[in-house]
SEMIMAR-633132 format. One record per residue (C-alpha): x, z, y; residue number from 1; residue in three letters. Coordinates in nm, 2 decimals, decimal comma. Example, Ala and Ser with C-alpha at 12.3 -4.5 7.8 and 13.67 -1.06 7.14 Angstrom:
! SEMIMAR-633132
X  Z  Y  resi  resn
1,23  0,78  -0,45  1  ALA $
1,37  0,71  -0,11  2  SER $
! end
This chain:
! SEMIMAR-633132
X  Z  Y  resi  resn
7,56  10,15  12,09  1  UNK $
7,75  10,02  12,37  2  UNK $
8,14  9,92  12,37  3  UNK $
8,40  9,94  12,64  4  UNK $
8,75  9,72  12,58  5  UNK $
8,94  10,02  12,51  6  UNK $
8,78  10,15  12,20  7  UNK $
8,89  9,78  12,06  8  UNK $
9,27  9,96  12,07  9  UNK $
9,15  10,26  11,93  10  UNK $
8,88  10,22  11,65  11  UNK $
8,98  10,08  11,34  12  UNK $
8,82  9,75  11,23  13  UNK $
8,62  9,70  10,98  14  UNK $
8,88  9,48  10,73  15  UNK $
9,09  9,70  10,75  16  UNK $
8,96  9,98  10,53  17  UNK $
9,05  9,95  10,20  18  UNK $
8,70  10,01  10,05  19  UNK $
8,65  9,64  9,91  20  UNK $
8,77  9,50  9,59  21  UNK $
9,11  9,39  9,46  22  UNK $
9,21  9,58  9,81  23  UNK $
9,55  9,62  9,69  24  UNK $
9,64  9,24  9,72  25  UNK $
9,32  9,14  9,95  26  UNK $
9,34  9,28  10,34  27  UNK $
9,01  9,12  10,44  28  UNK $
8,72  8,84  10,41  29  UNK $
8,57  8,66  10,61  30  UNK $
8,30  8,41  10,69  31  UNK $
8,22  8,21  10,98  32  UNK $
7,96  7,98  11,08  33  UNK $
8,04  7,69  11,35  34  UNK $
7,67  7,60  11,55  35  UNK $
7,68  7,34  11,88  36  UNK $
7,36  7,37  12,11  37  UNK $
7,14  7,04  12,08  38  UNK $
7,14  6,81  12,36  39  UNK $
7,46  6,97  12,56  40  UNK $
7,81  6,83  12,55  41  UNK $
8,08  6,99  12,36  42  UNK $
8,29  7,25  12,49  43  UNK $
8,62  7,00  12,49  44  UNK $
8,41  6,75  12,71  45  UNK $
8,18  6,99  12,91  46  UNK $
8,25  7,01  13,27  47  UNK $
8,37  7,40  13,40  48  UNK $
7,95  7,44  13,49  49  UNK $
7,84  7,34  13,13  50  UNK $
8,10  7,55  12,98  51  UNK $
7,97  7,83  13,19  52  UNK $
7,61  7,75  13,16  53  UNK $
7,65  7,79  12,76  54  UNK $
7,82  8,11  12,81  55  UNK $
7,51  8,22  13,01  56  UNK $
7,27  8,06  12,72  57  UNK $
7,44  8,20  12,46  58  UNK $
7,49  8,56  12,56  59  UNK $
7,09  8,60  12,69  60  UNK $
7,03  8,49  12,35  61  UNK $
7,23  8,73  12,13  62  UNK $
7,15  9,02  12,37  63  UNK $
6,76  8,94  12,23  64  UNK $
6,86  8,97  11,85  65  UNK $
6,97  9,23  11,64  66  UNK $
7,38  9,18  11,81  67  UNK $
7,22  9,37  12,11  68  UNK $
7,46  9,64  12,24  69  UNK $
7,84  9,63  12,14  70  UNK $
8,01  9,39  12,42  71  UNK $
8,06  9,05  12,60  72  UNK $
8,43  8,97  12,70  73  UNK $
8,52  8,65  12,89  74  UNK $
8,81  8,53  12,90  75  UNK $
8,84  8,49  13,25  76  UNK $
8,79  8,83  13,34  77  UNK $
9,08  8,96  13,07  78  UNK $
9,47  8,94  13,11  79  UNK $
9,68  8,76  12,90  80  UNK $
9,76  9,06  12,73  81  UNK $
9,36  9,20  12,62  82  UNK $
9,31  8,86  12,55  83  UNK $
9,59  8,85  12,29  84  UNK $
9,44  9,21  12,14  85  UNK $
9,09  8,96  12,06  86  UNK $
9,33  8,77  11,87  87  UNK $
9,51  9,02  11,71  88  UNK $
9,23  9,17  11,57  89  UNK $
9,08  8,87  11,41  90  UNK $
8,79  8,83  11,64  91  UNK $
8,87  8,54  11,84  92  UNK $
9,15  8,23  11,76  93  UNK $
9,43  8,13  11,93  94  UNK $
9,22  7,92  12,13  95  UNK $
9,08  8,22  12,32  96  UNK $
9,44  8,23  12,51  97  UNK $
9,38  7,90  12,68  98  UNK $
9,32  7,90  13,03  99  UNK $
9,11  7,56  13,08  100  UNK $
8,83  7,64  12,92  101  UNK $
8,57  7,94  12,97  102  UNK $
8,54  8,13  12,64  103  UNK $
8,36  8,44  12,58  104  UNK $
8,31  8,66  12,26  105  UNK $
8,03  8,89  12,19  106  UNK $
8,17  9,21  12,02  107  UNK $
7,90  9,44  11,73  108  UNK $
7,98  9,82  11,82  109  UNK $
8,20  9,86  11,50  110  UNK $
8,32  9,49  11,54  111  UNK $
8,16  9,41  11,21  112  UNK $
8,03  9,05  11,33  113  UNK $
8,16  8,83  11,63  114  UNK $
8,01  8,58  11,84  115  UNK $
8,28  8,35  12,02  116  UNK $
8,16  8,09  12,25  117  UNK $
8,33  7,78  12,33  118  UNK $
8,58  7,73  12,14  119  UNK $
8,61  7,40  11,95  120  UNK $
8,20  7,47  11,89  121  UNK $
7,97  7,58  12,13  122  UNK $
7,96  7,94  11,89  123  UNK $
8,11  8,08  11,60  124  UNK $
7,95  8,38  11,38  125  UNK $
8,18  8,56  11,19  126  UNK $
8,15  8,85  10,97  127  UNK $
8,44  9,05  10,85  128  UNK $
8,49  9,26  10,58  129  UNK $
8,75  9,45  10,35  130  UNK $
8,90  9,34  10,06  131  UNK $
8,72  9,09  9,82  132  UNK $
8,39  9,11  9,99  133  UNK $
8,28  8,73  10,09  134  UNK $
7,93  8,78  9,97  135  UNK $
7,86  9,07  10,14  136  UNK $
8,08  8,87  10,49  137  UNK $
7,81  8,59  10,44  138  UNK $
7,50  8,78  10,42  139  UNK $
7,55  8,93  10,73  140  UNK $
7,68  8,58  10,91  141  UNK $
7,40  8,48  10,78  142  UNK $
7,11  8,72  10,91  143  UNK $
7,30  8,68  11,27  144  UNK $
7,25  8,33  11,20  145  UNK $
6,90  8,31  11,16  146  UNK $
6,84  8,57  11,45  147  UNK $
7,00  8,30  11,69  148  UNK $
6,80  8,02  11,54  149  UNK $
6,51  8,18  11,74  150  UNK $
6,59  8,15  12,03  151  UNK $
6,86  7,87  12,01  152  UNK $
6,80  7,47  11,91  153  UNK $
7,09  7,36  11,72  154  UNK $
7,25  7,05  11,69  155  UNK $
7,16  6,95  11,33  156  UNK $
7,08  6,63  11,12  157  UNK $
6,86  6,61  10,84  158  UNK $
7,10  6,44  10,63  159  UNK $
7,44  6,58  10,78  160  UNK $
7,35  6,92  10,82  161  UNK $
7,50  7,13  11,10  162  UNK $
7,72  6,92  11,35  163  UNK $
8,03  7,06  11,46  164  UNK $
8,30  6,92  11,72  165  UNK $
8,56  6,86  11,42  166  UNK $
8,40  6,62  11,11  167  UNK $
8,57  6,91  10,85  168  UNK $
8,32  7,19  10,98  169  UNK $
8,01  6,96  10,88  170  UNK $
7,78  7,02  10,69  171  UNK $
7,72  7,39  10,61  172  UNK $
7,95  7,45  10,91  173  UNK $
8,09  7,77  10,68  174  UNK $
8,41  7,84  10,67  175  UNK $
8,51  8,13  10,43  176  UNK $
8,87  8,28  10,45  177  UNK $
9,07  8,58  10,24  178  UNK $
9,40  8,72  10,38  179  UNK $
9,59  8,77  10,04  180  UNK $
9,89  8,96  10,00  181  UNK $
10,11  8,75  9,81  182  UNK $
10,51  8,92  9,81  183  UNK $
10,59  8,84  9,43  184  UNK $
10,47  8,47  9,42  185  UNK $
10,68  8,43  9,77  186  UNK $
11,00  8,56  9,58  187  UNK $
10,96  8,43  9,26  188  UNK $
10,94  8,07  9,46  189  UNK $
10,60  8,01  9,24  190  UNK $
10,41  8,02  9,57  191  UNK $
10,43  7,62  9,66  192  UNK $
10,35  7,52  9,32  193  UNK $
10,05  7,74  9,37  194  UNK $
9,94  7,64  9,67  195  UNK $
9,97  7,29  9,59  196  UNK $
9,69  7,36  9,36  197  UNK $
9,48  7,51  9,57  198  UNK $
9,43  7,21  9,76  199  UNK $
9,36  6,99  9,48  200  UNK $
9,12  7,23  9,43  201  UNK $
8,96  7,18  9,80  202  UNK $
9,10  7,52  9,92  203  UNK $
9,39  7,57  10,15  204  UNK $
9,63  7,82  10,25  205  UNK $
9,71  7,86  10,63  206  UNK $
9,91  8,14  10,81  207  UNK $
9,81  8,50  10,95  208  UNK $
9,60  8,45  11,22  209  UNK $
9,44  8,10  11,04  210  UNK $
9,51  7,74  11,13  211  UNK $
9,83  7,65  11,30  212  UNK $
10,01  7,98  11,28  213  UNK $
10,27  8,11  11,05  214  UNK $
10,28  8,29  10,77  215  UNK $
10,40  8,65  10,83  216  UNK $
10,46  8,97  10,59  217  UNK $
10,37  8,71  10,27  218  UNK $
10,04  8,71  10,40  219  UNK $
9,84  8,37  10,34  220  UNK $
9,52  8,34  10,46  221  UNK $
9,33  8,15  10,22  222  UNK $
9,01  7,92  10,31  223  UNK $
8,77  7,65  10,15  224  UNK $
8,88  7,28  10,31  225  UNK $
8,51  7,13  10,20  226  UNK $
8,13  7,25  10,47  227  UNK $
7,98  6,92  10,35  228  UNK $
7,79  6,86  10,02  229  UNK $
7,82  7,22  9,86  230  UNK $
7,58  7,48  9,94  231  UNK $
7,67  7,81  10,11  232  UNK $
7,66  8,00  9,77  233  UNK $
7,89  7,75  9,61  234  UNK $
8,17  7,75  9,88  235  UNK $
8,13  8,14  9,87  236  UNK $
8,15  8,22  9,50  237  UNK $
8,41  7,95  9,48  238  UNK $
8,64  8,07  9,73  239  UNK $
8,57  8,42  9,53  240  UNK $
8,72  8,28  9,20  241  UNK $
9,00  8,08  9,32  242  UNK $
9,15  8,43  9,49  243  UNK $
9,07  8,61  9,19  244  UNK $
9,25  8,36  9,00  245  UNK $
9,55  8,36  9,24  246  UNK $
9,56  8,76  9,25  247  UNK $
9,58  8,75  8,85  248  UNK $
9,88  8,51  8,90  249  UNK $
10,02  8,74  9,16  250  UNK $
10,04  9,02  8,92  251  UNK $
10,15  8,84  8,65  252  UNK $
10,52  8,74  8,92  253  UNK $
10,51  9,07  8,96  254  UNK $
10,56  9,21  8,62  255  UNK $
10,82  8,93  8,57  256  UNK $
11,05  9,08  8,87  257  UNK $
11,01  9,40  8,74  258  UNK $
11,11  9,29  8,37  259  UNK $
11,39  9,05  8,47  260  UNK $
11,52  9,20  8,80  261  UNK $
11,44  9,55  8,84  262  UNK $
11,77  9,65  9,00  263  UNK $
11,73  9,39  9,25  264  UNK $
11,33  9,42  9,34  265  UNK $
11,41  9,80  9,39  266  UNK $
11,69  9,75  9,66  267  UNK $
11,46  9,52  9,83  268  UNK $
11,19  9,79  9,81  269  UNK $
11,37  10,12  9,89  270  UNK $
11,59  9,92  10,17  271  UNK $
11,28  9,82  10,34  272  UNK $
11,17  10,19  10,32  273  UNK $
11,45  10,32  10,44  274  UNK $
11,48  10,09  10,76  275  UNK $
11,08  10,15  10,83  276  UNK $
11,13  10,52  10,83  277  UNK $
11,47  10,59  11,03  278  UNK $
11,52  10,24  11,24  279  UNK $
11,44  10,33  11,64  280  UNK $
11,39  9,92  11,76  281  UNK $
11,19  9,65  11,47  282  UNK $
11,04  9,36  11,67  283  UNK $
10,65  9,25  11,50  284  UNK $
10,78  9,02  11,31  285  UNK $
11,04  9,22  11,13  286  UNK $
10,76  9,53  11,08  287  UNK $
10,54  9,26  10,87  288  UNK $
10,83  9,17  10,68  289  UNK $
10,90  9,52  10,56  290  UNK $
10,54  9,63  10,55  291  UNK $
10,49  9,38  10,24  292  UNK $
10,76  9,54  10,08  293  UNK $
10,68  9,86  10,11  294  UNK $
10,32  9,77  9,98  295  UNK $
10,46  9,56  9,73  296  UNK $
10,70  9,92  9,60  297  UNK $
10,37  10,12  9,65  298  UNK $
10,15  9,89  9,44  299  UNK $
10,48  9,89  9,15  300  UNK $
10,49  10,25  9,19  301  UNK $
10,82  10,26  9,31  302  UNK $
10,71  10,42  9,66  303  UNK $
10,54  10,73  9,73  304  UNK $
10,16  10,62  9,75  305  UNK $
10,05  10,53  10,12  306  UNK $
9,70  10,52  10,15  307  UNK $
9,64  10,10  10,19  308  UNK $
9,37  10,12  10,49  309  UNK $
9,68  10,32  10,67  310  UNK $
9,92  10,04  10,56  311  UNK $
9,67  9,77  10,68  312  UNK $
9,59  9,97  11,02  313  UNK $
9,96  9,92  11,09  314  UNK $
9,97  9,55  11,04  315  UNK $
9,71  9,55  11,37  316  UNK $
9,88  9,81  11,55  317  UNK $
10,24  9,74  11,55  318  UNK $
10,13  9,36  11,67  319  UNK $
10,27  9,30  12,11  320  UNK $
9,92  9,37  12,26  321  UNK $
9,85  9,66  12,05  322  UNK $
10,17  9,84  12,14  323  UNK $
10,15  9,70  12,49  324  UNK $
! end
């Protein structure tokens, strides 16, 4: 199955739908694996020919495993603005808008799995799924993995593991992530305190599209700090309990709002509602804002129900390149 740049505006992606667990409060999962080629210099010190030789590498070799059809999209060949949709839609980072390196990403037909190629690492898997569903994310990270490793050499040490451009992606070279919904900690101003934990805990919380960005619509984008000395499983099922944990805490903020200051959380809800459904001009930013309240009043009851993959559809789709 073959894919053209436009269906990316069209389709809806796969953590987007709703379908996994705790899908209320969790939008997505996702894992990714960072891999450098042996023997070739990083992307950040590879001359313009080595970058481009690695994009040729990489792309012959994914086309021979089971990522064959979807698409390849370099980023010299996009605009500023299709190259902002990659990034809206979770498949690339913010990195993929720079215009000194040459980056490419390889696509699966229902965007499922990405490849991107030099970015901080030569490539980066990643799987994506909806809701709580970071095993299932892994297993096919993994399987993409291995198909690469057959027809790639990666840079690896027998008693480092996998080596990566930055010393925190050793290791396992597995970064797992959740985007969590998280209105009620936010305005019960329980969120830092939280937070603070999570990093004693070897997790940390960064903002909607991952490091370096900020948080939008109370959603926090929750990731495990630690790829060296833990196994795969372990960062996984970890990851796994800590947002379960956080989700119970979550619900528990709020069931205090609604006790202490009902009058309050529903003017907050309803006014949100109100200004979604007759306003004519709400910039991105603004749109996330009253998204989370509407799908905090929906998940209280308060609201009409929405379906949530709708609800998450529009936190894609009401984002500049989308609209543009």
């Amino acid at each position: 199955m073959s894919l053209a740049f436009e269906d990316l505006s069209t389709q809806s992606a796969p953590g987007l739908s709703a379908e996994g667990d705790l899908a209320d409060n969790v939008i997505s999962s996702r894992v990714r694996l960072a891999r450098n080629l042996a023997r070739v210099p990083y992307p950040s010190v590879a001359s313009g020919q080595q970058q481009a030789e690695v994009i040729d590498v990489i792309s012959d070799a994914v086309a021979s495993t089971s990522l064959k059809g979807g698409a390849f999209f370099r980023s010299r060949d996009l605009d500023t603005t299709d190259r902002q949709l990659l990034v809206e839609r979770h498949l690339t980072s913010p990195d993929f808008m720079r215009d000194d390196v040459d980056l490419g990403v390889h696509v699966a037909p229902l965007e499922s799995v990405s490849v991107t190629v030099n970015e901080e690492d030569h490539l980066r898997i990643q799987a994506l799924g909806s809701g709580l569903s970071l095993e299932e994310a892994w297993k096919r990270a993994g399987a993409v993995d291995e198909s690469l490793d057959e027809h790639l050499t990666f840079d690896f040490d027998r008693e480092f593991g996998y080596l990566t451009a930055c010393p925190t992606n050793v290791g396992t070279g597995l970064r797992a992530s959740v985007l969590v919904h998280l209105p009620a900690l936010v305005l019960t101003r329980e969120i830092d305190s939280y937070l603070n934990r999570l990093g004693k805990l070897g997790f940390v919380a960064r903002g909607f599209y991952g490091e370096g960005t900020d948080v939008q619509g109370n959603l926090f984008q929750v990731s495990n700090q630690t790829t060296l000395g833990p196994s795969e499983a372990e960062i996984v099922h970890g990851l796994e309990n800590v947002v379960r944990q956080l989700i119970d805490q979550e619900r528990d903020a709020e069931k205090t709002m609604a006790r202490d200051a009902p009058r309050e959380l529903e003017d907050r809800i309803w006014r949100a509602y109100a200004i979604i459904t007759h306003a004519r001009l709400l910039n991105s930013s603004e749109m996330m804002n009253l998204l989370s309240a509407v799908r905090l009043g929906i998940g209280l009851g308060m609201l009409p129900p929405v379906d949530q993959a709708t609800l998450n559809e529009l936190l894609i789709l009401t984002q500049p390149a989308h609209l543009q």
